[in-house]
N, C-alpha and C positions, 0 to 999 in steps of 0.2 A: 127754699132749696139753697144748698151753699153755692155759692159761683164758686166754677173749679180754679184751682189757683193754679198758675205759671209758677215752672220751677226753672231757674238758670242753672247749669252745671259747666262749673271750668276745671279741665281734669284731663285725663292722660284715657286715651285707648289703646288697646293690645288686643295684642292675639295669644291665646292662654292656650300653652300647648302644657296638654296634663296626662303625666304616666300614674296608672292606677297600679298600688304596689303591695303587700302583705306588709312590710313594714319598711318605712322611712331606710334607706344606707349610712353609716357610720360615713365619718369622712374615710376615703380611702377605700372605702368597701363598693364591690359593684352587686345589687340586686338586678331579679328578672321580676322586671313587668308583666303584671293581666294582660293591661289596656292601655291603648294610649287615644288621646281625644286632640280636636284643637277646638274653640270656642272663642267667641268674643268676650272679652274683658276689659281690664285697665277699670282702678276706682271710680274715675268718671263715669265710664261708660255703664260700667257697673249702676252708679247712684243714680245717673241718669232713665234704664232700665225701668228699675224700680219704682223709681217716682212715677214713668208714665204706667206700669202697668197698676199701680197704686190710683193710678185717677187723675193724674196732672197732664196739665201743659208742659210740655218740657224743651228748653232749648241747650243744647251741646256746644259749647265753645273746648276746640283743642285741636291736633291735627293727627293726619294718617300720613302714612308714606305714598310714593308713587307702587304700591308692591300690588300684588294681589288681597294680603293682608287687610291695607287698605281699603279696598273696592270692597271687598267680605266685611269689613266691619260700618261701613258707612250703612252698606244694604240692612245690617241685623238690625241698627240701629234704627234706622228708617221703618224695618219692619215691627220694630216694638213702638213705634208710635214716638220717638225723639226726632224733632225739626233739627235737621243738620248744617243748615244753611250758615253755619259761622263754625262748622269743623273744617279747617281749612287742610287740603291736601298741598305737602311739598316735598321736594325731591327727598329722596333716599326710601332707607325703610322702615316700617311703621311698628311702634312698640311691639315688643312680647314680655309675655310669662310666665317660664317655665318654670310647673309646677306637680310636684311631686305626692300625691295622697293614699295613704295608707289607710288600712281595712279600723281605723279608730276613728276615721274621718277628718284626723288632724292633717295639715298638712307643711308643706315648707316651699317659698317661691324666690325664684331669679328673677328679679325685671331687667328686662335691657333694654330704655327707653324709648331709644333712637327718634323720630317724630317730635314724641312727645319733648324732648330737650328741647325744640322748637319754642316752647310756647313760655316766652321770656316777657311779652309786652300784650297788651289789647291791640288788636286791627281795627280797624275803621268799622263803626257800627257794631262791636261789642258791649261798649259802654254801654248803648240804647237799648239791647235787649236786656242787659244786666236791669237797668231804669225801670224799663216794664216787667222786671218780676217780682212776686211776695216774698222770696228767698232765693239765695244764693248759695248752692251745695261747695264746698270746694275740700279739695286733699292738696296732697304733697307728691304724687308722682311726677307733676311738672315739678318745672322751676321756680325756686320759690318769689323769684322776683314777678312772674307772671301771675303767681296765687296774689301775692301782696297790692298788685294793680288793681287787680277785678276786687278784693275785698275793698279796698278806698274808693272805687270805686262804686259799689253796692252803698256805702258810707255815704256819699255824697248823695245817695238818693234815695235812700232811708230805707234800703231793703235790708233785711237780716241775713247775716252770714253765718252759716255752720260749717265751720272748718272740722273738717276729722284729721288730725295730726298723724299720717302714713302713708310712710314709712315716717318711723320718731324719728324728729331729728331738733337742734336747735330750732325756736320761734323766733325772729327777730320779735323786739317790742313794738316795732310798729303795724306787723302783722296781728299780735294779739291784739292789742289799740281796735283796730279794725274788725275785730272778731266779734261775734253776739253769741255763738253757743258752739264751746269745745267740746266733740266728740271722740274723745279718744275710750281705747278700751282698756283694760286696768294695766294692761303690760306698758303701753305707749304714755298712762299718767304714771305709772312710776319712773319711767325712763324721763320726762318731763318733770316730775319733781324729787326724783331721789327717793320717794318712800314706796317700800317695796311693804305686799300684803297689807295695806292697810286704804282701802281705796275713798271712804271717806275720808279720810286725814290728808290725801291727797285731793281729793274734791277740793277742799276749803281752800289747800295750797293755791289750787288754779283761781281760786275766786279775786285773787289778787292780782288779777291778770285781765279776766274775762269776765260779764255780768253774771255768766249759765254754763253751767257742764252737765254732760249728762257720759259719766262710764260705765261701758258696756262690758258685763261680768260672764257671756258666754254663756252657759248653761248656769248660770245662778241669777239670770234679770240683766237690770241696768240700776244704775245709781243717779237722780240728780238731783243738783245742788244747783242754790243762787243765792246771791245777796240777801240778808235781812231774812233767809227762810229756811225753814228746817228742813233738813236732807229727805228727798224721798224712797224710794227702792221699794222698786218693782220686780215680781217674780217673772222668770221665765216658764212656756207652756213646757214640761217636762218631756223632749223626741228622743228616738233611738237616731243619732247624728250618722249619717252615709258619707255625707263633705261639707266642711266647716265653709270652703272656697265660696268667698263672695256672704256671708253672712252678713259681716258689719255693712257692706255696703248696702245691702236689703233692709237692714234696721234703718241706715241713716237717711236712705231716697225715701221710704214711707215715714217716719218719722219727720220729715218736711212738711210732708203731704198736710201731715194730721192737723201740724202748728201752723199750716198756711191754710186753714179750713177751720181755726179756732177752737180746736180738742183741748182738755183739760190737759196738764203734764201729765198727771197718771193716768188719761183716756189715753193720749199718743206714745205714750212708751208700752203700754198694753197693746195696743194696735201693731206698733211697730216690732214688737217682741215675740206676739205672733208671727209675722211675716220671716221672721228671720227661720222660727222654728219648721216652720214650711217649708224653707229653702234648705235646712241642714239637713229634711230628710229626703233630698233629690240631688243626683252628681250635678258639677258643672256650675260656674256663677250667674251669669244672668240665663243663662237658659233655667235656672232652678227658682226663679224668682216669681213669686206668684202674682197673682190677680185681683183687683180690689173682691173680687167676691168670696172666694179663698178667705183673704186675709178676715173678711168682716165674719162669716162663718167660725173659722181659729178663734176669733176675737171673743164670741160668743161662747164658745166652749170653755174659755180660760177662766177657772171660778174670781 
């Protein structure tokens, strides 16, 4: 039987306040809302989610505010099975992000950090859980000098980092240095290296960077790429998409799971390609995110 593998995640939580809309407003333009929602989010919390409902161990490093916000996203968390013991709570209040989805499922989001701006350095007893895990999830909603800690840190103790590059923004090089496998999706590698529509040509770009990329194509698969190997791509299971929200991070917390349980590339991008299509066809981020048994069933059905 595999020993279930520990996932660390350093990463930003929110409170995702979401208006459901017939179609996205022009600037300047004011639409009327169906619905409006609020739910737990932020990428972290998000990848974190995912992983544990995927099957892992999962530990949270990042923070909440003093708000209710707060208190509501530590419980969800808690309730999905993520140890929060190094989400540290401090004053002010605790991310959000409002977000906007339309009857295509696409949608469009404002983060406003707040907390999360916090999370600049490791605290005391981050490093160690970082130590004892088989991977390290991490994004860009914190700060990036906080991302760059924990990945040198993951370095020092030879655990694997998956950075997903979001919000794109510059990588310092010693961030990439520190990287084992870029997850961005085909928007954030072209904004990363300049080429637009071509996202193998952009894979190879990244390989000059990072050992493994793996870009996520949305409803057309994922793509990955690594040194010395030829590109792979994988299809996605073909859903009618309800909300895109929280997608990639449903791909990238299960796609940990899969390579810290030793799945083939193309067994874990199938797995996690599933999981994603699960989650586009249910509103809301991690409330949509499904289940290892879910996902192994999808898995199954994907010719």
């Amino acid at each position: 039987m595999t020993p279930t593998p520990h996932i660390a995640v350093l990463g930003s939580a929110n409170m995702d306040l979401v208006a459901y809309v017939a179609k996205a407003p022009r600037r300047g333009e004011t639409v009327t809302g169906r619905e409006f929602r609020t739910a737990p989010g932020g990428k972290g919390a998000n990848q974190a989610v995912a992983a544990a409902r995927a099957g892992a161990t999962v530990s949270m490093i990042g923070a909440v505010g003093t708000d209710a916000y707060g208190t509501q996203l530590r419980s969800a968390l808690e309730h999905s099975g993520v140890d929060t013991d190094m989400l540290r709570t401090v004053e002010g209040p605790t991310g959000t992000a409002h977000i906007v989805v339309g009857d295509d499922g696409g949608n469009a989001i404002v983060v406003v950090p707040g907390a999360n701006g916090t999370v600049t350095a490791l605290t005391p007893g981050d490093e160690g859980l970082i130590a004892s895990a088989d991977a390290l999830l991490l994004q860009l909603e914190v700060p990036v000098e906080g991302v760059l800690a924990a990945a040198r840190a993951a370095r020092r103790h030879g655990v694997r980092t998956v950075l997903t590059p979001a919000p794109a923004q510059h990588l310092p090089p010693e961030l990439l240095d520190a990287t084992d496998l870029l997850l961005p999706n085909e928007h954030e590698a072209a904004a990363l290296t300049g080429i637009i529509d071509d996202p193998s040509a952009a894979a190879r770009s990244l390989l000059s960077q990072v050992p493994e990329v793996v870009i996520t194509l949305g409803s057309r698969g994922s793509l990955y790429a690594a040194r010395d190997t030829e590109p792979v791509t994988v299809a996605a299971p073909r859903v009618p998409a309800v909300d895109t929200t929280g997608a990639g991070d449903t791909f990238a917390g299960t796609l940990a799971v899969a390579l810290a349980e030793g799945a083939s590339v193309v067994k874990a991008l199938t797995w996690a390609s599933s999981a994603a299509a699960l989650s586009v066809q249910r509103p809301g981020a991690s409330a949509s995110m499904p289940y290892r048994k879910e996902i192994d069933d999808e898995a199954g059905r994907t010719p």
